[in-house]
N, C-alpha and C positions, 0 to 999 in steps of 0.2 A: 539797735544795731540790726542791718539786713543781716539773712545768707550770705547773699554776695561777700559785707564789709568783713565777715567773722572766718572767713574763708581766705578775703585778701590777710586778712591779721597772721592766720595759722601758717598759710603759706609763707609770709615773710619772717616770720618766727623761724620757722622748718628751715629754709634757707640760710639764714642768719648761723643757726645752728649747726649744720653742715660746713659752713666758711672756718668757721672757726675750729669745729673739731677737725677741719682735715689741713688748716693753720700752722702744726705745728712746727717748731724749731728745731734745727740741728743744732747738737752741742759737738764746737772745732774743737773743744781742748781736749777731748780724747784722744790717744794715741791713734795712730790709722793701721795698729797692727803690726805683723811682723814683717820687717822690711829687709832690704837688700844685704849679701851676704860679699865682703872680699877677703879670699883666699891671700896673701900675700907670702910671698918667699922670697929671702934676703942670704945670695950664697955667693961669695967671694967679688962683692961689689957689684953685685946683677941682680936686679928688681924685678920679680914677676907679679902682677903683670903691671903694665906702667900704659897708662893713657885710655883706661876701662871707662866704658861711659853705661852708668847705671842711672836709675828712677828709683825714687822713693817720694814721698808725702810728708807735710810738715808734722814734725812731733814724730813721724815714725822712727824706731830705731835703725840705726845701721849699724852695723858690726864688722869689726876688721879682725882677723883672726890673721896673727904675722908668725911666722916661724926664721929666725933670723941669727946670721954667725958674727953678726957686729951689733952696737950698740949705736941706736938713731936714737931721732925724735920725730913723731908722727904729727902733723900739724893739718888742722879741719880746718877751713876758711869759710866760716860758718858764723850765723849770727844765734846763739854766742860762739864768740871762737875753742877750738878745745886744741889742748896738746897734749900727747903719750908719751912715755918716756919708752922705746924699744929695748930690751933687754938682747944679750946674742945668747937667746935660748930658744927652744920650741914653743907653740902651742900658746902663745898668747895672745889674752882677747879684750877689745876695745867697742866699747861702745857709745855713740852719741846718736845724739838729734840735731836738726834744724830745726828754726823757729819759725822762719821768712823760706819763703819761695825764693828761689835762686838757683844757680850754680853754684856747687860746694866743692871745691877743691880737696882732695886728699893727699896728703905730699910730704913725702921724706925731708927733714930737712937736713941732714949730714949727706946724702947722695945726691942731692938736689934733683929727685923725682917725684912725676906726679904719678898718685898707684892710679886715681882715677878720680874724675868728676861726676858729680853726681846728682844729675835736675832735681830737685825738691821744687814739686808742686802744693798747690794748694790743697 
């Protein structure tokens, strides 16, 4: 074996090496952190806020914090789909995720409002 061949050999070794160490893979099924936050207030058949458009990432949490003088039900149009049962109390909190990228609908369903949609990106 030349210089030259022991040189091409090391070189393509060295390179080979570097493809690969700098290769590596994301892992999607970790959460993407802590995600979007809705305030919600339910007082004398009046929805605040109604037609919110937020951003969140799949798998991140989002969280509804309702404070409310009637008793709803909360319905996610989400894959998987979720539903809450609203209490007419203070200070309750709901949380889910998306699976799929989409628009996810957040929506009263005894007031038939939507509090907000929600892009979930990849």
């Amino acid at each position: 074996m030349t210089i030259r061949s022991t040189l091409s050999a090391a070189w393509v070794a060295a390179l080979a090496w570097a493809l690969i160490a700098c290769g590596g893979s994301h892992n999607q099924s970790q959460p993407a952190g802590a995600g979007p936050t809705i305030d919600v207030t339910i007082a004398k058949g009046q929805v605040t806020p109604t037609n919110a458009a937020l951003q969140a990432k799949v798998h991140q949490p989002i969280t509804v914090k309702v404070t409310s003088d009637a008793a709803d039900e909360l319905h996610v149009h989400s894959t998987p789909d979720h539903k809450f049962q609203v209490a007419a109390a203070p200070n309750q909190t709901f949380q889910f995720s998306a699976d799929v990228p989409g628009n996810v609908e957040v929506e009263l369903h005894h007031l038939d409002r939507t509090i907000a949609t929600v892009q979930v990106q990849p």
